[in-house]
C-alpha positions as CSV (number, residue, x, y, z in Angstrom):
1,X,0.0,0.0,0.0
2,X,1.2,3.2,-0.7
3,X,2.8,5.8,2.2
4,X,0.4,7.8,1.5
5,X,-3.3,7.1,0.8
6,X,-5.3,8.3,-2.0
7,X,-7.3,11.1,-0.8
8,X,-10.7,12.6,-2.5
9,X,-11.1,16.2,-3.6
10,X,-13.5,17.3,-1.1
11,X,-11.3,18.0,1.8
12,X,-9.3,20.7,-0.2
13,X,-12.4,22.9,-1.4
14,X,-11.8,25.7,-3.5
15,X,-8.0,26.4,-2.7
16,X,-6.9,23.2,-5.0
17,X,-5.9,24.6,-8.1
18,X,-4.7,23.1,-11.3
19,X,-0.9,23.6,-11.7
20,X,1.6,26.1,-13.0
21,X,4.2,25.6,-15.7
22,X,6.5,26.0,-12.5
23,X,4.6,23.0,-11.0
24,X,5.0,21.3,-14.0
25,X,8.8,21.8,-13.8
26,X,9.0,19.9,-10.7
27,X,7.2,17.3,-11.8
28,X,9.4,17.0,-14.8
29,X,11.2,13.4,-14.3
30,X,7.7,12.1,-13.7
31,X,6.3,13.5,-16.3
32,X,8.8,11.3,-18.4
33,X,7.8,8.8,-17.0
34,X,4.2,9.0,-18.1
35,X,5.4,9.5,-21.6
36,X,6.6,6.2,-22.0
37,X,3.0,4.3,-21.7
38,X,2.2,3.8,-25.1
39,X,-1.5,4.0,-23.9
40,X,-1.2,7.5,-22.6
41,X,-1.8,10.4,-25.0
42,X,-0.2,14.0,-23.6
43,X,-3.0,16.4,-24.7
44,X,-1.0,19.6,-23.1
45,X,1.6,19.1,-20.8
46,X,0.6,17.3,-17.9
47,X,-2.6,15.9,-19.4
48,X,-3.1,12.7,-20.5
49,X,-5.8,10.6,-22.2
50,X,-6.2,7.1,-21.8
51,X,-8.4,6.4,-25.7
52,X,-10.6,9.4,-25.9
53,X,-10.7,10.0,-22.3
54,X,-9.1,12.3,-19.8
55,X,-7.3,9.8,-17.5
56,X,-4.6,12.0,-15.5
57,X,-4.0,15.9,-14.7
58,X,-2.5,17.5,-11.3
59,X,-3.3,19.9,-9.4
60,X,-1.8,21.9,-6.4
61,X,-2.4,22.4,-2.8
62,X,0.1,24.7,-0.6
63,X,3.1,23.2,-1.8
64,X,2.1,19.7,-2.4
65,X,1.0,18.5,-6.0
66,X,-1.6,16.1,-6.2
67,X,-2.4,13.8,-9.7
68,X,-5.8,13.4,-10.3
69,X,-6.1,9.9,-12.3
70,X,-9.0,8.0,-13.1
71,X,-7.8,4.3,-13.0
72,X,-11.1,3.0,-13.0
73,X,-12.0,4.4,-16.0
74,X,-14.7,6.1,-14.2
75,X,-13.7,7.8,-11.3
76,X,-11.0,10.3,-10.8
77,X,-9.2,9.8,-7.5
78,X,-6.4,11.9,-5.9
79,X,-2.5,10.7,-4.8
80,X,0.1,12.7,-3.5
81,X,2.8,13.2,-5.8
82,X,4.8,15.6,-3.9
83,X,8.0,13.3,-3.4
84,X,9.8,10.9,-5.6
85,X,8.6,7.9,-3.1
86,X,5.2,9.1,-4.3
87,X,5.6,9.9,-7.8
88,X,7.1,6.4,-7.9
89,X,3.8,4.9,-6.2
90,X,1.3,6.7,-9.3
91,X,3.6,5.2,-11.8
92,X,2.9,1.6,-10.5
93,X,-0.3,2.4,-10.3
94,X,-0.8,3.7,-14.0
95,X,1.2,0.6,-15.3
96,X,-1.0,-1.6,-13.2
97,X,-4.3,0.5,-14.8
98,X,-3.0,0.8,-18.2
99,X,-0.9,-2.5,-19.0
100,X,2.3,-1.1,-19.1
């Protein structure tokens, strides 16, 4: 199980906000990452499709960054991806929803 559980959107209210291109910066060896799925289409940067469906985006609280995925392929859910420990966990758990 991951360090740190998935959380839903609710808690944060209104001062979650989708990320800058400076947020995007630190998330830039992730981002890679993501790239490599064949599965995963990068609309903009840090927005991916999974077929003709938004399947991941981030978004930021304070100074934590959150990804927003829907591995389900219904529901979006919330991880951390603040540190590399937890950038590391969303990558399993894409590869696990996407069959990479």
């Amino acid at each position: 199980m991951p360090a740190h559980p998935t959380v839903t959107a609710a808690p944060y209210g209104d001062r979650v906000r989708h990320v800058t291109d400076a947020d995007l910066d630190r998330l830039d060896d992730l981002l890679g990452e993501l790239r490599t799925f064949p599965a995963l289409r990068e609309r903009k940067r840090g927005n991916f499709q999974l077929g003709s469906r938004a399947f991941l985006h981030f978004h930021s609280h304070g100074d934590d960054l959150y990804a927003d995925v829907r591995l389900d392929g219904v529901d979006f859910s919330r991880h951390r991806v603040t540190t590399r420990e937890e950038q590391a966990d969303l990558v399993a758990v894409v590869a696990a929803a996407v069959g990479g």
